[in-house]
C-alpha positions in Angstrom: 42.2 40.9 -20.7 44.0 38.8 -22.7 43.7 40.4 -25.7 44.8 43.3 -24.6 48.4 42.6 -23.1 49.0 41.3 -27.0 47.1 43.9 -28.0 49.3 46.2 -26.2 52.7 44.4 -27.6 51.3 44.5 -31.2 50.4 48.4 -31.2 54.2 49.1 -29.7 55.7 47.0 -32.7 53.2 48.2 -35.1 53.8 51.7 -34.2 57.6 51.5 -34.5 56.9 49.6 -38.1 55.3 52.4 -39.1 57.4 55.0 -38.5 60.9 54.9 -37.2 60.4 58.7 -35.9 57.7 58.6 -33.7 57.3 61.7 -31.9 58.2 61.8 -28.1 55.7 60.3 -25.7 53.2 62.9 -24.3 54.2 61.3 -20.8 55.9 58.7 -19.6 53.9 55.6 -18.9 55.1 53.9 -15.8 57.1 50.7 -16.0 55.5 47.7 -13.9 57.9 44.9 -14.8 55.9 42.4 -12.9 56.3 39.1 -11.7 55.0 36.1 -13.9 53.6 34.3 -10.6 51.4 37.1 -9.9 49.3 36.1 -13.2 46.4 33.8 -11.5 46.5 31.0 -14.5 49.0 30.2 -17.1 47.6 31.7 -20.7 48.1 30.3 -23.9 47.0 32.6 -26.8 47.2 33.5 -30.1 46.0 36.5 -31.4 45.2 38.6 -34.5 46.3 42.5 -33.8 44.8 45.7 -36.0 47.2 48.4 -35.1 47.0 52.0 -36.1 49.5 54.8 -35.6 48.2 57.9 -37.1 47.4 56.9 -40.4 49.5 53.7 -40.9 47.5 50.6 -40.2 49.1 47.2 -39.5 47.9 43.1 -39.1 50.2 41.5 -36.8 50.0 37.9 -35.3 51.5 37.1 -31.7 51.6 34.1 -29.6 51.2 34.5 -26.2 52.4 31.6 -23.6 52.8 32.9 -19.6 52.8 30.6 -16.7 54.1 31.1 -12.9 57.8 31.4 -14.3 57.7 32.4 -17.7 56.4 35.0 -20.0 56.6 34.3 -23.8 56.0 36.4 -26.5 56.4 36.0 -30.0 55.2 39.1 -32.6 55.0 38.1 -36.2 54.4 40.5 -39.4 54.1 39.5 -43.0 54.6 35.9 -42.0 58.5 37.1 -40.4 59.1 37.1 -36.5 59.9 40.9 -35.6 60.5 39.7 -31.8 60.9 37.1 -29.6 60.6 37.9 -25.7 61.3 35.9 -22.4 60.2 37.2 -19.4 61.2 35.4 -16.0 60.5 38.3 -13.3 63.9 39.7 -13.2 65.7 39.3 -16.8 63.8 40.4 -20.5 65.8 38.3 -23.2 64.8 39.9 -26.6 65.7 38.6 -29.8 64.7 40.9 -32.7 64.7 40.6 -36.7 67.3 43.2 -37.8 64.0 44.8 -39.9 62.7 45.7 -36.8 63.3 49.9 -35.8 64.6 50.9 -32.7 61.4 52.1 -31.2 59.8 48.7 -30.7 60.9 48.5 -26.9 60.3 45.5 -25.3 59.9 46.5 -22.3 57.1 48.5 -23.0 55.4 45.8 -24.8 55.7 44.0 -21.6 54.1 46.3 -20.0 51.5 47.0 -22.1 51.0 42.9 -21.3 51.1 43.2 -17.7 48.6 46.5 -18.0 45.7 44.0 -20.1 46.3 41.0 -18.6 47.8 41.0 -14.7 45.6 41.4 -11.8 44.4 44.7 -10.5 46.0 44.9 -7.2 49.4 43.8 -8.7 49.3 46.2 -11.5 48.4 48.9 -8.4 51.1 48.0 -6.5 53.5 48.7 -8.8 52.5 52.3 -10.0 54.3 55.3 -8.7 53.0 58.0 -7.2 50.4 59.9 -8.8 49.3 57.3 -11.2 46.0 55.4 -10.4 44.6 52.7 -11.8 40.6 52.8 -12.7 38.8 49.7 -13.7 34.9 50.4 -14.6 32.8 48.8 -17.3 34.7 45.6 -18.3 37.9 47.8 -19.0 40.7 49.8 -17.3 42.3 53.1 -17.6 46.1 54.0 -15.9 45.5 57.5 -15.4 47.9 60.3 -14.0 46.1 63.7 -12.1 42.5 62.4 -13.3 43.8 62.1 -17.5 43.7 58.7 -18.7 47.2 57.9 -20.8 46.5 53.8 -21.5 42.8 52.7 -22.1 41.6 48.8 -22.3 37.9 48.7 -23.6 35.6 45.2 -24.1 34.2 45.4 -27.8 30.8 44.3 -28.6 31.7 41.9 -30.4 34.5 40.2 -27.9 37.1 41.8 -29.5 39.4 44.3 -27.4 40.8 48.2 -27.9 44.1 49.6 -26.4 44.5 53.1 -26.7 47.8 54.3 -26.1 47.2 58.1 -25.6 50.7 59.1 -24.1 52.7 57.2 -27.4 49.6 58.1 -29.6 49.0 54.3 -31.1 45.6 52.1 -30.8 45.5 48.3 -30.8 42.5 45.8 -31.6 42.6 42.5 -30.3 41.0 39.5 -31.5 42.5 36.4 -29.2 41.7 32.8 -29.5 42.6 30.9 -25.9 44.7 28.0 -27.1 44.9 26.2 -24.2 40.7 26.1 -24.2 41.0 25.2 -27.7 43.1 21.6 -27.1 40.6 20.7 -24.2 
């Protein structure tokens, strides 16, 4: 789950890297904009992120730091910071390279966060009506009338896939838990 609220942040920023006209969003994903305490354990992560956006393909490297009051998120590219995020519950502080294009949102990278990594119930408590959340097979789908529109899926080999079907990018997530790696 981990890797896929980075992945989810890395596929917004890759996407808008690759293009700085995307297309409109099929649909509008909902926004969940949820609190850092309802996260069950602080995370520490740094992660490697594959994005693709049609037929652009990017590396990207994030760190990932969340505890009960904080969310912190740092997306690099080509060894330069694109964005720097704080999230406290109620205020998103962004600080963004001037490379970066419009499109990288970073709100929706926080909730592409919240969708990998938050509990269930939270994550269900926030959608509106008509969206659903469906977890099945190590993964999780946000689904509107029955079509699934954001996809987590376990890889086989521990890695993790975002698809993004409403904004059209994918994600691949390889994480490394720091905070299990100092102990």
């Amino acid at each position: 789950m981990h890797r896929l609220i980075l992945a989810l942040l890395l596929g917004v920023l890759l996407a808008a890297c690759a293009s700085t006209r995307m297309p409109a969003p099929l649909v509008q994903l909902p926004t969940l904009q949820l609190p850092p305490s309802a996260l069950p354990a602080p995370l520490q992560l740094q992660q490697r992120l594959q994005f693709r956006f049609g037929t652009h393909e990017r590396e990207l490297d994030a760190l990932l730091e969340a505890d009960s009051q904080q969310v912190r998120l740092a997306v690099q590219a080509m060894g330069q910071t694109g964005v720097r995020m704080v999230w406290d519950g109620r205020t998103l502080e962004q600080t963004r390279a001037p490379w970066l294009p419009p499109q990288v949102r970073g709100e929706r990278v926080l909730d592409d966060l919240q969708f990998a990594l938050w509990p269930a119930d939270a994550i269900r408590a926030a959608l509106p009506d008509g969206w659903t959340l469906v977890e099945a097979g190590g993964g999780r789908r946000l689904e509107q009338g029955g079509t699934a529109w954001l996809v987590l899926e376990p890889l086989a080999d521990g890695r993790v896939k975002l698809r993004n079907l409403a904004e059209g990018y994918e994600l691949v997530i390889e994480s490394l838990d720091m905070g299990q790696a100092q102990s």
